[in-house]
N, C-alpha and C positions, 0 to 999 in steps of 0.2 A: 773634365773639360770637354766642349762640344769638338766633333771630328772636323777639323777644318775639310772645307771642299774646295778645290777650284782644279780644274783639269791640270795646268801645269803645275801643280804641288802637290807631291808624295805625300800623302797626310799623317801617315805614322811616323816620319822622319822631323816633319815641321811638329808634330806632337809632342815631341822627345825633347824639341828645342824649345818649344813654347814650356814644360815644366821645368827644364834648365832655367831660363829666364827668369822665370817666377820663381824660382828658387832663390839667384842669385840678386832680385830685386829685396826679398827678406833680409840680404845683407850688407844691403847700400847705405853709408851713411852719408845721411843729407836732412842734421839738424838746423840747417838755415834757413834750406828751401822748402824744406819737406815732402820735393819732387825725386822717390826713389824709381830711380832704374834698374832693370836688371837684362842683360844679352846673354846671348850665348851662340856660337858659330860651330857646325861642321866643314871638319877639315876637310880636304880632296880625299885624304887615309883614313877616314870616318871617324876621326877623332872628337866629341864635343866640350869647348871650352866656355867656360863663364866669365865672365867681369860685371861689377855695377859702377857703378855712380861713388866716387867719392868727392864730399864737398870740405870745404878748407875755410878756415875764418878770413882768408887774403881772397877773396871770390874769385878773379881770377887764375888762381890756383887748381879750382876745381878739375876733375878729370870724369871724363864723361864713363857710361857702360861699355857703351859700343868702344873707347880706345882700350879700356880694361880690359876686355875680353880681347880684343887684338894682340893685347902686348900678352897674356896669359899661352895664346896660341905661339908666340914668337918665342917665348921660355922653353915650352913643350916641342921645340925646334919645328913648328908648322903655321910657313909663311904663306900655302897655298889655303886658300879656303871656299868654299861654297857656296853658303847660306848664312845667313844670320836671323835670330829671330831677336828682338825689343820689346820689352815688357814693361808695363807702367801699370797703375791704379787709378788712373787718369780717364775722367768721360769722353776725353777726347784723344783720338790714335794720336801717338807722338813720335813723327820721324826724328832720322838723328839730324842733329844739327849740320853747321857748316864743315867744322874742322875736321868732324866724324865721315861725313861724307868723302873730303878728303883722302884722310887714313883709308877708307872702307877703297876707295879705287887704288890702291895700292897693292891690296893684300888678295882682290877677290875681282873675277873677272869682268867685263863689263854686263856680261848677261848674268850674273849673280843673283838669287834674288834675296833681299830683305823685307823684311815682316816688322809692321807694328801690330803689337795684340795689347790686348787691356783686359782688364778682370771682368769685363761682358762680353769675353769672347770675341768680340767687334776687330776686325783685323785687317789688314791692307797688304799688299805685296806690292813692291817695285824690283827693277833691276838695275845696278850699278849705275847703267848709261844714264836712268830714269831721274835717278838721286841727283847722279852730278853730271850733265853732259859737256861732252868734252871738256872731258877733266883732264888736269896733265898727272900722269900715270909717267910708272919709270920706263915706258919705249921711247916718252919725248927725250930721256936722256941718252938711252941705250941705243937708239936710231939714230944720234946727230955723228 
């Protein structure tokens, strides 16, 4: 894989997540859509967890990478997180969707950042705030 560059990304670290990714996108199943994902997130404790894309005959059912790899970190008893990178095969970078975004300001700060990469190297960074502005996160409940 090409060295990603951009000044605020550690490139050996976002490396390490982007061949996670792609790792765990080889094991997404998504006979429906045949849209596989695959994430992966370092912890605050540099731990990195994977999840993909599972899809369900009830489509609604489906469960995205980015919640899989959430809930993967939430097993591994690590709610704090860092970074995430999103992996597709897709010509076009594919942010997470809504509910993802959700879950993602739950678990990971609002300056966080997330990455879409694709298999031409082509890749984006946002930060938490970026994804979902003024999201309600758990201070809206922990503050009242």
């Amino acid at each position: 894989m090409n060295t990603l560059k951009n000044e605020n990304i550690d490139a050996d670290t976002w490396n390490v997540l982007v061949e996670s990714a792609q790792n765990a996108c080889q094991k997404s199943y998504a006979p429906y859509s045949k849209f596989h994902v695959g994430a992966a997130a370092l912890t605050e404790k540099g731990v990195v967890v994977q999840g993909c894309n599972v899809e369900n005959a009830s489509y609604g059912l489906t469960v995205c990478a980015e919640r899989n790899c959430i809930a993967q970190a939430v097993i591994a008893s690590e709610t704090k997180l860092a970074r995430m990178a999103i992996y597709t095969k897709e010509e076009q970078l594919t942010p997470p969707c809504g509910a993802c975004r959700q879950v993602i300001a739950e678990f990971f700060s609002q300056d966080a950042q997330i990455m879409a990469v694709n298999h031409l190297n082509k890749f984006k960074v946002w930060t938490v705030a970026q994804l979902l502005p003024d999201a309600f996160t758990p201070q809206n409940l922990l503050d009242r």
